[in-house]
C-alpha positions as CSV (number, residue, x, y, z in Angstrom):
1,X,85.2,86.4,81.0
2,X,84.2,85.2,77.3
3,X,87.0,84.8,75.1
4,X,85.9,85.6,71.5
5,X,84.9,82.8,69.1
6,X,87.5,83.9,66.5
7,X,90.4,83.0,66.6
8,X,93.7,85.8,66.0
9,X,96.9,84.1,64.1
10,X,99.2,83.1,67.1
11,X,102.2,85.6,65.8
12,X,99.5,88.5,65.8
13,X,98.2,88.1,68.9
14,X,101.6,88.1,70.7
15,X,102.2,91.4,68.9
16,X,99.3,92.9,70.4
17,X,99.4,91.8,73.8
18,X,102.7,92.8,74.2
19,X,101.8,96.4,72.6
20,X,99.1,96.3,75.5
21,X,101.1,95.3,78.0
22,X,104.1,97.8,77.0
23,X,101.7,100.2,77.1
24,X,100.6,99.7,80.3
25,X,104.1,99.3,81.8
26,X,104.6,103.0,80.0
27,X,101.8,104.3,82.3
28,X,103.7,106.3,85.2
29,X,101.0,107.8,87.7
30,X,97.9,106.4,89.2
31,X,96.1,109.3,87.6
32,X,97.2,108.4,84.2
33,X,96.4,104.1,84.9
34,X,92.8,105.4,86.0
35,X,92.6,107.9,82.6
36,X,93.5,105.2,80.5
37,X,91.2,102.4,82.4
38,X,88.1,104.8,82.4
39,X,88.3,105.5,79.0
40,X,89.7,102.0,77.7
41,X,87.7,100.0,79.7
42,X,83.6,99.6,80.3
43,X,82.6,100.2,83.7
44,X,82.2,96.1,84.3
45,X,85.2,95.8,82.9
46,X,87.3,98.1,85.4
47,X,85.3,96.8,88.1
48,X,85.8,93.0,87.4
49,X,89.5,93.7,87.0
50,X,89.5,95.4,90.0
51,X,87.5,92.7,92.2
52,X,89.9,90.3,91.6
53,X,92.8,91.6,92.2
54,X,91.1,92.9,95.5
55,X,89.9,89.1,96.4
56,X,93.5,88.0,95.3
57,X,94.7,90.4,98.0
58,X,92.4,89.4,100.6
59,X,92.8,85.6,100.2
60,X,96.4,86.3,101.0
61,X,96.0,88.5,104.1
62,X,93.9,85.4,105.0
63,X,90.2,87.1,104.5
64,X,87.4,83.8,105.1
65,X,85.4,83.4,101.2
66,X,82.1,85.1,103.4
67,X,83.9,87.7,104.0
68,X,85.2,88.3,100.8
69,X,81.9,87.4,99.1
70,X,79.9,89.6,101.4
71,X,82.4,92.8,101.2
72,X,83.0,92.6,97.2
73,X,79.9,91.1,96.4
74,X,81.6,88.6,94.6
75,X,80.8,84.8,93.9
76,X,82.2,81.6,96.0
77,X,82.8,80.8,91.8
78,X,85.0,84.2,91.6
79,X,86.5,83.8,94.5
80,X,87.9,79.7,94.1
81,X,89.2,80.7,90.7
82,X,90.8,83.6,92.1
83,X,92.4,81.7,94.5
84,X,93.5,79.2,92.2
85,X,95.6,81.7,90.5
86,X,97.8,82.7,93.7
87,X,100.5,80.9,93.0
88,X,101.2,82.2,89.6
89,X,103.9,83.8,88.7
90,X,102.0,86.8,87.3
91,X,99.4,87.1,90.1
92,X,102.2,86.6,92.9
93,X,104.2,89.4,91.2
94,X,100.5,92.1,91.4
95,X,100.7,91.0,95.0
96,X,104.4,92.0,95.4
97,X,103.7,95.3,94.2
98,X,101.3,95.8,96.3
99,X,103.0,94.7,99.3
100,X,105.9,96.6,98.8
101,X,103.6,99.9,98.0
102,X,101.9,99.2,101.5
103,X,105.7,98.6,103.1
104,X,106.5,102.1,101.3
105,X,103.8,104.4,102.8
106,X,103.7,102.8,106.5
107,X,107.5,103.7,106.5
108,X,107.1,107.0,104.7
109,X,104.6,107.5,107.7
110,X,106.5,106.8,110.4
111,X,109.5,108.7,108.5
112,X,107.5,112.2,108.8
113,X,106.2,111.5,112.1
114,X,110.2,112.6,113.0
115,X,110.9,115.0,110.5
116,X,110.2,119.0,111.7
117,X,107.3,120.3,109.6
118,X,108.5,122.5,106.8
């Protein structure tokens, strides 16, 4: 992604990334994220976002780059910078969230397999 040639004062971009990112934490529901992403975001946008966070995934379940490159349609560029980024802090935390969603419906699954229907 391009990073705009001019420059914010340090102090005010703080301020607004952590308004973003406060309002993002604020977002409760998948269909509110998705509202907000649709109409906040351009379509490449949302899908570049998306496409590395899905290669991020993958390069942790173990996925080969061809695969990867050949299922997201993304570059062997996209995905080594990708996977350069695993090990941080904030990229390791995305993938904790997701793991522990994935932990939460496989159990939730098994859960109402016992339960009498209502």
């Amino acid at each position: 992604m391009r990073v705009s040639d001019r420059k914010l004062n340090k102090s005010l971009q703080k301020q607004i990334q952590n308004v973003f990112a406060q309002t993002i934490a604020d977002i409760k529901t998948i269909d509110e994220a998705n509202k907000f992403f649709k109409d906040f975001l351009t379509d490449a946008e949302l899908e570049t976002f998306s496409k590395r966070l899905a290669v991020a995934y993958w390069l942790q379940k173990g996925r080969s780059y061809a695969n990867i490159k050949t299922n997201l349609k993304v570059s062997s560029a996209t995905i080594a910078t990708v996977a350069e980024s695993l090990k941080t802090k904030g990229v390791q935390l995305a993938l904790k969230k997701i793991e522990a969603d994935e932990w939460a419906n496989v159990w939730s699954d098994r859960i109402r397999k016992f339960l009498p229907s209502v």
